[in-house]
N, C-alpha and C positions, 0 to 999 in steps of 0.2 A: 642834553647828555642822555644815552643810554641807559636804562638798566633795565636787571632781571625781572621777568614777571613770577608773582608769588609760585606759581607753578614749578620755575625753574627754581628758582631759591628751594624746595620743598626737595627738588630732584638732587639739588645738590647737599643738600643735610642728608638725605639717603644715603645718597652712595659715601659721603662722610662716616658715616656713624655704618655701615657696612663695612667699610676697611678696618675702623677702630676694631669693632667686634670681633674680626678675623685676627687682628694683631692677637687682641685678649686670646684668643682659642690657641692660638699657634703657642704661646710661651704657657711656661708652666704655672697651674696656675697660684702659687706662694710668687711669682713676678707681677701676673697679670691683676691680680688686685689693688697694688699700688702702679699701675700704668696709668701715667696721667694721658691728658688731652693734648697732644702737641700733632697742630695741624700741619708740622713741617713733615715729619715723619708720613703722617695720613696720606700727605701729596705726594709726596714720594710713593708709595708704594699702588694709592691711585692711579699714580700716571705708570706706571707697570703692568695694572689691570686693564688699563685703558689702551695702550700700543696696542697690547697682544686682543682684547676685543674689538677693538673698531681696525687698528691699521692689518694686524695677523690672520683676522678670524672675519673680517668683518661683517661682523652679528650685527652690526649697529654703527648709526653717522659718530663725529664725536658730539656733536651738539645735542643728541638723545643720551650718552652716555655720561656725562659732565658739561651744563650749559656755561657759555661763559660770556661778554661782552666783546665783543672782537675790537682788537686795536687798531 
């Protein structure tokens, strides 16, 4: 079976903890203090940054921009 190499794991806790961050900034912050960690949200809005830089813009493959295991 497949998997990621530490590299990629590393690339994806990045850009992880990059979208949280931006959540936090964008809401007020008496909200973004109690914003928990909910990686459904995170992906959500990943894959939003993700269209628009790799398929809209594209600055980048998706596999540089969020690696993943292909099915």
């Amino acid at each position: 079976m497949e998997e990621l190499t530490k590299k990629q794991i590393i690339r994806q806790d990045f850009v992880d903890n990059k979208v949280f961050d931006l959540i936090k900034k964008l809401v007020p912050a008496s909200k973004a203090k109690n914003l928990q960690w909910d990686i459904e949200m995170i992906g959500e809005v990943r894959d939003i940054i993700r269209i628009y830089v790799v398929n809209h813009k594209k600055l980048m493959a998706e596999q540089a921009f969020y690696p993943y295991i292909k099915a």
